[in-house]
C-alpha positions as CSV (number, residue, x, y, z in Angstrom):
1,X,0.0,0.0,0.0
2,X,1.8,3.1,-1.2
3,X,2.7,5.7,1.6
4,X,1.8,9.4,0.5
5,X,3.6,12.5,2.4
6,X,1.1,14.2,4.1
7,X,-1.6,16.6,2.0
8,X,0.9,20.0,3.6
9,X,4.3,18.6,2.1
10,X,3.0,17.8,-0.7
11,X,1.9,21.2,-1.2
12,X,5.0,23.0,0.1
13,X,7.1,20.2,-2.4
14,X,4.8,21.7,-5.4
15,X,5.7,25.2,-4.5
16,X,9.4,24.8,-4.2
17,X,9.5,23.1,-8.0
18,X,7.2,25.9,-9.0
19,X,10.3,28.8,-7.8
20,X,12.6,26.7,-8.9
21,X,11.1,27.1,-12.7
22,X,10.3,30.4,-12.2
23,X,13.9,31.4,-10.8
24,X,15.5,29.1,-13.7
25,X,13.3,30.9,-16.6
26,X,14.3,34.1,-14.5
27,X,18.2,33.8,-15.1
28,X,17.6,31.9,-18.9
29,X,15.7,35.2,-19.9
30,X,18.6,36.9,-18.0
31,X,21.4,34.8,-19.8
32,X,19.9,35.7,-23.6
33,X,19.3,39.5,-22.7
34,X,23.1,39.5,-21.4
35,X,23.9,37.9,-24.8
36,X,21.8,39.9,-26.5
37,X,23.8,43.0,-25.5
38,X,27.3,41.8,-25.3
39,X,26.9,40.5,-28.5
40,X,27.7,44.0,-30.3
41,X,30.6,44.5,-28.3
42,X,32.3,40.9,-28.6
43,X,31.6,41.1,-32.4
44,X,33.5,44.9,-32.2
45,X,36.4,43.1,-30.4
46,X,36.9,40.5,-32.6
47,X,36.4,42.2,-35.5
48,X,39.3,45.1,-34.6
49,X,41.9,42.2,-34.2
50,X,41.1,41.2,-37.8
51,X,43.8,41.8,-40.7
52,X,41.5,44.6,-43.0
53,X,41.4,41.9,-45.8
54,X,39.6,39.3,-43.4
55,X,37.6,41.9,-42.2
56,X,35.9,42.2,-45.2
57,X,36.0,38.4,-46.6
58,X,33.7,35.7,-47.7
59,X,32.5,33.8,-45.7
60,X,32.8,35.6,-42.3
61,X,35.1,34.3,-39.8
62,X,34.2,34.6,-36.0
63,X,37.4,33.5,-34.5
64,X,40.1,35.4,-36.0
65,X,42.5,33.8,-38.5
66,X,45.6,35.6,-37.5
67,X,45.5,38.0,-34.4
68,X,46.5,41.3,-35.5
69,X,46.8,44.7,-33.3
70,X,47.6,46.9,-36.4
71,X,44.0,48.6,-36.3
72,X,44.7,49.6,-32.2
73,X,48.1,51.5,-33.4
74,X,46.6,52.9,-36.4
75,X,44.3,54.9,-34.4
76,X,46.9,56.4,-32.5
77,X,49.2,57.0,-35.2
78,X,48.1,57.7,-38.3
79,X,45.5,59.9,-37.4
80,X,45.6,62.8,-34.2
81,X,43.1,60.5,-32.0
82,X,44.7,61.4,-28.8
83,X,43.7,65.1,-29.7
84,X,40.1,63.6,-30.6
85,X,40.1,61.9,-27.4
86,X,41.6,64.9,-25.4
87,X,38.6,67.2,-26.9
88,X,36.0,64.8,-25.8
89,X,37.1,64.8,-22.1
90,X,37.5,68.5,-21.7
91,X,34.1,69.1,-23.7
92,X,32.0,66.7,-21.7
93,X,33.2,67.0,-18.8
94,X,33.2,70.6,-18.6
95,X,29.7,70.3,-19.5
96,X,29.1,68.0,-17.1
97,X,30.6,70.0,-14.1
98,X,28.7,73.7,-14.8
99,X,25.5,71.7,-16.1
100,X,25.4,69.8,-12.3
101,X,26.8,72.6,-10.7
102,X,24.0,74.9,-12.2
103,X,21.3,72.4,-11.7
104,X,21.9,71.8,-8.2
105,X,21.5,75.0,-7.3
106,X,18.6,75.6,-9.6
107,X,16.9,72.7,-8.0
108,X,17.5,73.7,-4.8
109,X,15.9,77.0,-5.3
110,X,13.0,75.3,-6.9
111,X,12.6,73.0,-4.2
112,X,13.0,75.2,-1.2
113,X,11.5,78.4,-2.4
114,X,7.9,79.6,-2.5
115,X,7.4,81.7,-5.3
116,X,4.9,82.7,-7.9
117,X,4.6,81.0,-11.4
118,X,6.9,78.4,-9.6
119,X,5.6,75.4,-11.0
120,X,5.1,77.2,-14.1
121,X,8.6,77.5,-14.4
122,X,9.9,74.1,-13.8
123,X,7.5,72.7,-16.8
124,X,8.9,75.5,-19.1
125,X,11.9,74.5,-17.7
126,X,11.3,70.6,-18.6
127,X,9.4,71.5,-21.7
128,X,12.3,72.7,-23.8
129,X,13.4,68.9,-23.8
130,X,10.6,68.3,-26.2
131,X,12.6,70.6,-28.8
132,X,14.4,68.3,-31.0
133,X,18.0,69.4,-31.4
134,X,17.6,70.0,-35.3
135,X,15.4,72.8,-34.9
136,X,17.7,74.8,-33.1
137,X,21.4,74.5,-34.7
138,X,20.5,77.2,-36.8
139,X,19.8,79.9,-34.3
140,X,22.8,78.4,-32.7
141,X,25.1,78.2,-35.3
142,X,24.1,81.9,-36.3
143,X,24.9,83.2,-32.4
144,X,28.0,81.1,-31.8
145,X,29.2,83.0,-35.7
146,X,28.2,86.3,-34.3
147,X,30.0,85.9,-31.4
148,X,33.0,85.0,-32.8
149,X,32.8,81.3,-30.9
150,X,32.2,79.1,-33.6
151,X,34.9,76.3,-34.0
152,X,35.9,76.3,-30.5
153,X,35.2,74.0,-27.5
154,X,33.9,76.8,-25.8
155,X,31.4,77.0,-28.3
156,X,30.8,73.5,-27.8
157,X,30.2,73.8,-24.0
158,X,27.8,76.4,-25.0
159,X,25.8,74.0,-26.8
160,X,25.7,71.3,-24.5
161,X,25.0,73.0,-21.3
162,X,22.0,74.2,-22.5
163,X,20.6,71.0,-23.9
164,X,21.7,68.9,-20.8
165,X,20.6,71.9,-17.7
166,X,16.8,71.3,-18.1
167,X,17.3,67.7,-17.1
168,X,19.5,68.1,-14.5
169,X,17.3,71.0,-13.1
170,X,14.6,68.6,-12.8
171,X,16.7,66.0,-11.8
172,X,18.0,67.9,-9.1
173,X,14.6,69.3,-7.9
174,X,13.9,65.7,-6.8
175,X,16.4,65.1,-5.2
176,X,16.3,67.9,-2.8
177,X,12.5,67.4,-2.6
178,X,13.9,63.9,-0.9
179,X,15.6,66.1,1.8
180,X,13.6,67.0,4.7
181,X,13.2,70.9,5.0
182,X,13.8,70.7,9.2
183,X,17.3,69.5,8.4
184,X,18.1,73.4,6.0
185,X,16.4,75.4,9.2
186,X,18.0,73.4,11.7
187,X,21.4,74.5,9.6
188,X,20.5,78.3,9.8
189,X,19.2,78.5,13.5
190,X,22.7,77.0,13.9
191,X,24.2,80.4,12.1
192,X,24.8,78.9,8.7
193,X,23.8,80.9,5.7
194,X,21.3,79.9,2.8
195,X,24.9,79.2,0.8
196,X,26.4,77.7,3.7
197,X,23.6,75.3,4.0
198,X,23.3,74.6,0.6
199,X,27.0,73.8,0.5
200,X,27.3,72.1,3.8
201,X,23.7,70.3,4.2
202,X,22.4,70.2,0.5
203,X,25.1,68.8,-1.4
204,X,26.2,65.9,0.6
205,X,23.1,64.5,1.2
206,X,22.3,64.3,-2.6
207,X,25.6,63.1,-3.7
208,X,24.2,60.0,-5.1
209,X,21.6,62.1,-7.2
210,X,24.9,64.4,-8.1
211,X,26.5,61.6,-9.4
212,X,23.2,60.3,-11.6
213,X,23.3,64.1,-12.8
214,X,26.8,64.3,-14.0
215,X,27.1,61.0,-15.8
216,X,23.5,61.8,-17.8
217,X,25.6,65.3,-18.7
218,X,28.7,63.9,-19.5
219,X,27.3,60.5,-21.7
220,X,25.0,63.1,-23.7
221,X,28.1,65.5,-24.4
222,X,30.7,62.7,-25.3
223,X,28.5,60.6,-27.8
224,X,27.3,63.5,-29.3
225,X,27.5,63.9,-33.4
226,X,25.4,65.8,-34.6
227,X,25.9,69.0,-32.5
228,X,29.7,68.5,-33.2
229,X,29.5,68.6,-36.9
230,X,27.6,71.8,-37.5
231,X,29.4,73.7,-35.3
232,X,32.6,73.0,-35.7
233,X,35.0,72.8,-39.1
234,X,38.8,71.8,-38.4
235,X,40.6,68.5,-36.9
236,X,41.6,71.4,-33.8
237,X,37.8,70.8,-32.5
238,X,37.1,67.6,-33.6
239,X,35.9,64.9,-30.9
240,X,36.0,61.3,-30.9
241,X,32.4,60.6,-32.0
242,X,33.0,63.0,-35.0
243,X,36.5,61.3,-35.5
244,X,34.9,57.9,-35.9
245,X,32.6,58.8,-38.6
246,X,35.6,60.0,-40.7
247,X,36.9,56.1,-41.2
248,X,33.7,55.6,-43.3
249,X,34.8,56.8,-46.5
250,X,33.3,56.9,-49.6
251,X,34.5,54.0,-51.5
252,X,36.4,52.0,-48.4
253,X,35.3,51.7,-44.7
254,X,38.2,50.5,-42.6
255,X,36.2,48.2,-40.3
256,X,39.2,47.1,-38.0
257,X,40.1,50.9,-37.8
258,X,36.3,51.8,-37.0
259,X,35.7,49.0,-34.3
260,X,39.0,49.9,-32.6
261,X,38.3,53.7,-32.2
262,X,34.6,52.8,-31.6
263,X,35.9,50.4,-28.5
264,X,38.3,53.1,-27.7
265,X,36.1,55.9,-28.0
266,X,33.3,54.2,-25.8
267,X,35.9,52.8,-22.8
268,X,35.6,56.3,-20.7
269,X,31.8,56.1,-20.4
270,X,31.4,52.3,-19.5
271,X,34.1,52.6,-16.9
272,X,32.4,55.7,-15.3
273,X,28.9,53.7,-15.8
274,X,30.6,51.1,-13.8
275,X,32.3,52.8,-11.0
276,X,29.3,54.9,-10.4
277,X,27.0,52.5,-10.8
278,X,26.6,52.1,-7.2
279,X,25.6,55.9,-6.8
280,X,23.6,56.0,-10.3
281,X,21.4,53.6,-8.7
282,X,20.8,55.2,-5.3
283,X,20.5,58.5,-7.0
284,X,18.1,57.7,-9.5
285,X,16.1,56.3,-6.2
286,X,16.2,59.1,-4.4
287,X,15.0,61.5,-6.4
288,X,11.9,59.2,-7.4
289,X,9.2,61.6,-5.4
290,X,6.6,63.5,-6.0
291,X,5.7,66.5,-4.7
């Protein structure tokens, strides 16, 4: 006479080999997205240690035939990347710097102040997002010419700064909005300032959200083409996105040559994304409130 585990176990056995399909469907669907997006980079890799000829061969080869590094020196040596490069950092993160800088204390104004047409203001502020950036080179290009700018970073700066502060003015608004109020006035009955508290109490409580703020400003100035070729002209100015579209020419394309600055060119941001990604997270959390 067969012996059945009583009518609870029997249960509690069903529910365990019900999580344990869910959790192993869970981390297949999580192994093909992670495939899914490494994919793109592993094929870039392998394709920039190709020889040019097997680059462009019949049938294609996913393991390399013969290992080659030539495309990695090429970058660096037949063309003025390093200045590329050079250009990039300063321009993004310059922009990155005033634009969090700005914001923060844009945000904090709009979160600590009572004014009139307050709200009104932080949607006109957020509106100008909706403006798609082709609309507007013109009037820019037009300015930057008058004002003698046009072909510099500064110029550049200029641009960015003022696409990337509506965001990180609404950005920074939540995150103060996070921050209890009592904490600023128990600051100022303590004899700080409005500054003082802002730069003593404000900031490092929303260093995570800081952090958020900065990488979103730097990633949109570094990868960035568009904005880069209209206004500027000469290989002085010229940034690594703009350098990268320059190895498609018009009868060859140098894939080897254009995976290897594309890795190159993308290295700074993923190993910002990475060390911050810790704060990214935590910032991104905080400043989820509404008012």
């Amino acid at each position: 006479m067969p012996i059945y585990p009583p009518c609870g176990d029997r249960v509690d056995w069903r529910s365990r080999v019900k999580m344990r399909r869910k959790q192993s469907l869970l981390v297949l669907g999580l192994i093909l997205v992670s495939v899914m997006a490494l994919f793109p980079f592993a094929w870039m890799f392998l394709t920039s240690i190709k020889t040019e000829y097997e680059a462009i061969s019949l049938p294609i080869t996913w393991i390399p035939r013969q290992i080659s590094l030539r495309s990695y020196i090429d970058i660096w040596l037949d063309s003025p990347f390093a200045l590329y490069f050079m250009n990039s950092m300063v321009i993004s993160s310059t922009t990155a710097i005033i634009s969090t800088f700005i914001g923060a204390l844009a945000g904090y104004g709009f979160s600590r102040f009572r004014f009139r047409a307050r709200k009104f203001l932080v949607g006109l502020v957020l509106s100008t997002q909706m403006l798609s950036g082709v609309l507007i080179i013109g009037p820019y290009f037009r300015v930057m010419s008058s004002l003698g700018l046009y072909n510099t970073r500064t110029c550049l700066i200029i641009a960015f700064t003022t696409i990337a502060l509506p965001f990180c003015i609404w950005m920074t608004k939540g995150f103060f909005d996070s921050i209890p109020k009592e904490i600023d006035e128990a600051a100022m009955m303590d004899g700080c300032t409005r500054w003082k508290t802002f730069l003593y109490t404000g900031l490092p409580l929303v260093v995570p959200g800081m952090v958020a703020t900065f990488l979103f400003a730097f990633l949109l100035a570094w990868q960035d083409l568009l904005w880069t070729m209209s206004l500027t002209s000469t290989e002085s100015t010229r940034t690594v996105t703009m350098a990268m579209a320059f190895f498609v020419g018009e009868f060859r394309i140098k894939w080897p040559t254009l995976m290897a600055s594309t890795l190159v060119g993308s290295a700074p941001s993923i190993i910002m994304y990475a060390c911050l990604q810790r704060f990214l997270v935590a910032g991104f959390t905080a400043g989820a409130v509404k008012e």
